[in-house]
C-alpha positions as CSV (number, residue, x, y, z in Angstrom):
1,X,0.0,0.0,0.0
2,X,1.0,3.1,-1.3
3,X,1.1,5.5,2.2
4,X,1.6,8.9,0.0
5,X,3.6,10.0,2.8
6,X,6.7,10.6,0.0
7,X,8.0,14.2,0.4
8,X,5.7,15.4,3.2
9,X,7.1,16.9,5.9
10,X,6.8,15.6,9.9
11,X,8.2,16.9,13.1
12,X,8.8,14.5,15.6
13,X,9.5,15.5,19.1
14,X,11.5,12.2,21.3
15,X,12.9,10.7,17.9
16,X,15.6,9.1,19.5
17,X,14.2,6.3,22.0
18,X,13.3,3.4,21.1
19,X,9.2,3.7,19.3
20,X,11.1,7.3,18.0
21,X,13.6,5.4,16.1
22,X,11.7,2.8,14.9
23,X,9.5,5.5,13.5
24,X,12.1,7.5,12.3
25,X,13.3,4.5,10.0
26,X,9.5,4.1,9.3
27,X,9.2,7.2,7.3
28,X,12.5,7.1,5.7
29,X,11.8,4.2,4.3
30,X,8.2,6.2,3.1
31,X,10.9,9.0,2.2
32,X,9.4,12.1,3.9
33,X,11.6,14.5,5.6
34,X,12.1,14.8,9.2
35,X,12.8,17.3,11.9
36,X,14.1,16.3,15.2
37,X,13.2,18.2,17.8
38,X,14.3,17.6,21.4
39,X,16.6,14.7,22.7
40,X,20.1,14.8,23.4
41,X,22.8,16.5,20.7
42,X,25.0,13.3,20.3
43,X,21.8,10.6,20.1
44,X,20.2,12.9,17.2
45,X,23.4,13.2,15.4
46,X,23.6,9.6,15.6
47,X,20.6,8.6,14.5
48,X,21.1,11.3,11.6
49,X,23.4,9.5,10.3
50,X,21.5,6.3,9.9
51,X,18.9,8.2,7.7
52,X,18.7,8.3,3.8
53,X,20.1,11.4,1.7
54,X,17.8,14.2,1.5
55,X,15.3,12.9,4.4
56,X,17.0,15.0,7.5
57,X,15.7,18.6,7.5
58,X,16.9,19.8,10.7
59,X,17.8,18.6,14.4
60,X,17.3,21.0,17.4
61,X,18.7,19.4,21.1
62,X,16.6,20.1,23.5
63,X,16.0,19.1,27.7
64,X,12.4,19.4,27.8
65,X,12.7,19.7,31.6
66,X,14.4,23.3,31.2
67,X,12.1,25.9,29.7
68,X,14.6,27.7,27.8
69,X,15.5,24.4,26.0
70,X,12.0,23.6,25.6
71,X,11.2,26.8,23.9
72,X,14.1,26.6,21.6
73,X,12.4,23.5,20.5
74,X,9.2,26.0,19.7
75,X,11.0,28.3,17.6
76,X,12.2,26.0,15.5
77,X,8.9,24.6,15.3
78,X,7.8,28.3,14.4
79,X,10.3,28.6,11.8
80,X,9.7,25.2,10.2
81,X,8.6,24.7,6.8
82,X,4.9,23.9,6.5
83,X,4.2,20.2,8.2
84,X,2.2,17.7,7.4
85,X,2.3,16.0,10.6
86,X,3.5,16.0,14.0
87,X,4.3,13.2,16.6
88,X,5.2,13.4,20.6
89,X,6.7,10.7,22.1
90,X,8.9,12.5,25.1
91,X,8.2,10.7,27.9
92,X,8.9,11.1,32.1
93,X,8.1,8.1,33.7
94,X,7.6,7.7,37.5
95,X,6.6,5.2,39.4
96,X,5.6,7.0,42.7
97,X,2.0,6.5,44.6
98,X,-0.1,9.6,45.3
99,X,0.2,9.8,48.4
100,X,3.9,9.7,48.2
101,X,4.5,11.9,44.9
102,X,6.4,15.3,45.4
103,X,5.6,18.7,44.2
104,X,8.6,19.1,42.2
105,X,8.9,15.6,40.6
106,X,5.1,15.9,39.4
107,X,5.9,19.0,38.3
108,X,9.2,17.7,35.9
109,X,6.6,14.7,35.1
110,X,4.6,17.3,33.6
111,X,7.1,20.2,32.0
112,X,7.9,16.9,29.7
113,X,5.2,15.3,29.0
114,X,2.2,17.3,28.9
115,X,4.1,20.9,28.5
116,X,5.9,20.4,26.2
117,X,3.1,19.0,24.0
118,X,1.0,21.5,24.3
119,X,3.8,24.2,23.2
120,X,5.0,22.1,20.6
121,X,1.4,21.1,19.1
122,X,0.4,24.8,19.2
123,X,4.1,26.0,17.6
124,X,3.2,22.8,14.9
125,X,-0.5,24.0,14.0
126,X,0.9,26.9,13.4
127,X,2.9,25.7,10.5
128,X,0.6,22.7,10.0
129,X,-0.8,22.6,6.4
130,X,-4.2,21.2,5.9
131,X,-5.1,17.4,6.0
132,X,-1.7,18.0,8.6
133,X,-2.1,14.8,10.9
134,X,-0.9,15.1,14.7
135,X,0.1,11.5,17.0
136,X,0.7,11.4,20.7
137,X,1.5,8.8,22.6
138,X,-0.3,8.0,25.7
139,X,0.1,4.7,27.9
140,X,-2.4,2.3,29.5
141,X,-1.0,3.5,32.8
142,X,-3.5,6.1,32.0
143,X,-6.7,3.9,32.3
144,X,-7.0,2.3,35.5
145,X,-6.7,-1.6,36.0
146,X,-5.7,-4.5,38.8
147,X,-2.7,-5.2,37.6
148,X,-1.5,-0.9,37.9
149,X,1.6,-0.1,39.4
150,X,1.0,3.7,41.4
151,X,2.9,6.1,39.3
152,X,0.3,9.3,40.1
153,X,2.3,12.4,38.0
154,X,2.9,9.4,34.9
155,X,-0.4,8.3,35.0
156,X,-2.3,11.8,35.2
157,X,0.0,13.3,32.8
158,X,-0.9,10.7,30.2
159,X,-4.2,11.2,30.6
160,X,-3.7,15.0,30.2
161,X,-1.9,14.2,27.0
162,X,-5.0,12.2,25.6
163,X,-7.3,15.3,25.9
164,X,-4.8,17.6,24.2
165,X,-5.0,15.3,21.1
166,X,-8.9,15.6,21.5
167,X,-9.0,19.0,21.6
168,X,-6.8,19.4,18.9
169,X,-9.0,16.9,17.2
170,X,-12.5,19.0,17.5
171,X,-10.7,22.6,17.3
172,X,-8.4,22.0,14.4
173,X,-11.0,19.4,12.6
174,X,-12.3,22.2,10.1
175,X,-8.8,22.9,8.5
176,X,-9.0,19.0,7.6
177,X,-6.3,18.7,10.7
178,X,-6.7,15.3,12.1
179,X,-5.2,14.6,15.5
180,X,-4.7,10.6,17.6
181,X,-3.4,9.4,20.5
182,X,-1.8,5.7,20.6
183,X,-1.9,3.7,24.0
184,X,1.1,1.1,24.2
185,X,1.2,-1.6,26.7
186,X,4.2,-2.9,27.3
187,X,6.5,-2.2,25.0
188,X,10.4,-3.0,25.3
189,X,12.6,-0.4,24.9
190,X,14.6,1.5,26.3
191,X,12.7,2.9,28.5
192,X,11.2,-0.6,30.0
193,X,14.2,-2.6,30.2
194,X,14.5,-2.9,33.8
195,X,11.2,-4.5,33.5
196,X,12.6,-7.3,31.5
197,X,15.5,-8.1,34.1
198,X,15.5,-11.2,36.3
199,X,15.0,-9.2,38.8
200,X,10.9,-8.8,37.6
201,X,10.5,-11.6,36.0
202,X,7.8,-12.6,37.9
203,X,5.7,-9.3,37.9
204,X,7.0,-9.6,34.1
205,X,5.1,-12.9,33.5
206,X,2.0,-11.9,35.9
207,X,1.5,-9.0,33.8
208,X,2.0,-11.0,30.3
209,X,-0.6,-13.1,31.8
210,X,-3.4,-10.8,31.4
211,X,-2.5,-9.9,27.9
212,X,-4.7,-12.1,25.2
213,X,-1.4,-12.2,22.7
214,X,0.7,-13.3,25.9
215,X,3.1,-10.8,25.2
216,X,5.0,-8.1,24.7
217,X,5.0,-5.3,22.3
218,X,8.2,-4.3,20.2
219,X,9.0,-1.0,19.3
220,X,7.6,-1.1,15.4
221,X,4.2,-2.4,16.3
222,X,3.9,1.3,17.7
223,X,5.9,3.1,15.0
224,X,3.6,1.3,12.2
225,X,0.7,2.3,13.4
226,X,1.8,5.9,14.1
227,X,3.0,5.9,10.2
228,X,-0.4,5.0,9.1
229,X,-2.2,7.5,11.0
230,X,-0.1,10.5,9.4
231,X,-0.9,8.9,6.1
232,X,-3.5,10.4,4.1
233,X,-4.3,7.0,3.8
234,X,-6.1,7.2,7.5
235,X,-7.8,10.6,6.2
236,X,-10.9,9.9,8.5
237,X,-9.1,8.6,11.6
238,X,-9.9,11.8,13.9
239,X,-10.2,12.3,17.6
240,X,-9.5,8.5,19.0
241,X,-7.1,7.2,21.8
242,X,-5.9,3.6,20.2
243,X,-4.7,0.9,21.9
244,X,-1.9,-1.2,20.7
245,X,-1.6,-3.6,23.8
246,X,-1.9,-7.2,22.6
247,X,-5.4,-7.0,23.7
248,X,-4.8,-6.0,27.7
249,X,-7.4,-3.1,27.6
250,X,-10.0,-5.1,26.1
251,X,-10.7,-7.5,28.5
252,X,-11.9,-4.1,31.2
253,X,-9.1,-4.8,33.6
C-alpha cells in the first residue's frame, strides 16, 4: 500500500528512544523528511546518520525539563517549513504512589510530558498545512486496571496528553487537521528494560498473563501504526485514543 507520505514533511518531538527510532526509520523508508526536535545533541546526530540522503531537515537538542530548551524546540517549530504531521513521544516516567508523589517531581513529570506537548502542538498547527495529521503517545497506565503499578504524576500526565490530542481533534478538525493518540502496553525499549531483568521476572510474566497475545510489544508495532495515521491513507481517523496492547485493555481490567 502506497502511504503517499513521499515528500511530506513531519516533526517529531522524542525521535531518539526506542518507538522514536523505529519510527524514524519508518518514514525514511516512506521518504518524507524529518525534523528532530528535542533529545540529546550526540543521540540525534547519531541517529542522523543512519537516515537516507535528502530525508533530514533539521535537528534541534533540546532538555524538555528546562524551559529555555524547551522553547528553543518552539522556535524552530515556528520557523519550520509547513508540516504535514506531527508526533510526541517525550516521555517522564515515575513510578511513585499519590500519596507519596512530590511537588517538584510531578511538576518535571509534567514540563515533559504534557508541556511540552501542548507548546509544541500549538508551535506545529501553526505551521501545520491542511489534512496536517498530529500523533501522541499516551500509555495504558492512563486507564485504570488491577494489575496498575502507582505512578500518580505518569499516569495523570498521560491522561492529560489524551485530551490535548482531542482538543486538537475538535478545534483543528475544520482545516481538515486530524489529530490521535496511541496507547502502548508494554513495549520494550529502552525505556522498560528494567522490566525485563531477572529481577521482575515474575511481575513480568503476571503482567504477560493478562494480555490475550501473551506478550510483549516491540518497538515497530507502535511506529507502524503511528506511520499509518499521518498517512492520508487514515484521512478519517480523527479524535480517537488507540490501543496497541496485545489486547490488555479489552478485557476491562
Amino acid at each position: 500500500m502506497d502511504l503517499a507520505l513521499a515528500g511530506k514533511t513531519i516533526a517529531i518531538a522524542g525521535s531518539t528512544a526506542g518507538i522514536g527510532s523505529a519510527l524514524t526509520a519508518s518514514l525514511d523508508r516512506e521518504h518524507a523528511r524529518l525534523l528532530l526536535v528535542g533529545g540529546r545533541s550526540e543521540r540525534l546526530s547519531a541517529l542522523a546518520d543512519t537516515l537516507s540522503p535528502g530525508v533530514l531537515i533539521g535537528i534541534v537538542p533540546g532538555d524538555l525539563r528546562r524551559e529555555s530548551e524547551r522553547n528553543q524546540c518552539t522556535d524552530a517549530l515556528l520557523g519550520s517549513a509547513e508540516l504535514d504531521g506531527f508526533v510526541f513521544l517525550p516521555a517522564e516516567l515515575r513510578t511513585d504512589s499519590f500519596a507519596e508523589a512530590r511537588s517538584c517531581e510531578f511538576r518535571e513529570t509534567f514540563d515533559v510530558n504534557v508541556f511540552a506537548a501542548f507548546e509544541f502542538a500549538r508551535a506545529a498547527l501553526s505551521r501545520a498545512s491542511s489534512l496536517a495529521s498530529f500523533v501522541f503517545v499516551s500509555s495504558i497506565d492512563a486507564h485504570r486496571h488491577p494489575r496498575h503499578t502507582p505512578s500518580a504524576s505518569y499516569d495523570s500526565s498521560k491522561r492529560a496528553l489524551e485530551s490535548i490530542s482531542e482538543s486538537i481533534a475538535v478545534e483543528a478538525g475544520s482545516r481538515g487537521i486530524r489529530s490521535n493518540c496511541i496507547i502502548p502496553g508494554l513495549i520494550r525499549t529502552p525505556m522498560t528494560e528494567d522490566f525485563f531483568g531477572q529481577e521482575f521476572e515474575a511481575e513480568r510474566l503476571q503482567f504477560l498473563d493478562a494480555v490475550p497475545l501473551g506478550r510483549s510489544g516491540n518497538p515497530e508495532d507502535v511506529a507502524n501504526l503511528i506511520t499509518f495515521l499521518l498517512s492520508p491513507v487514515a484521512g478519517y481517523v480523527n479524535g480517537t485514543s488507540i490501543p496497541v496492547d496485545g489486547g490488555f485493555l479489552c478485557q476491562g481490567l
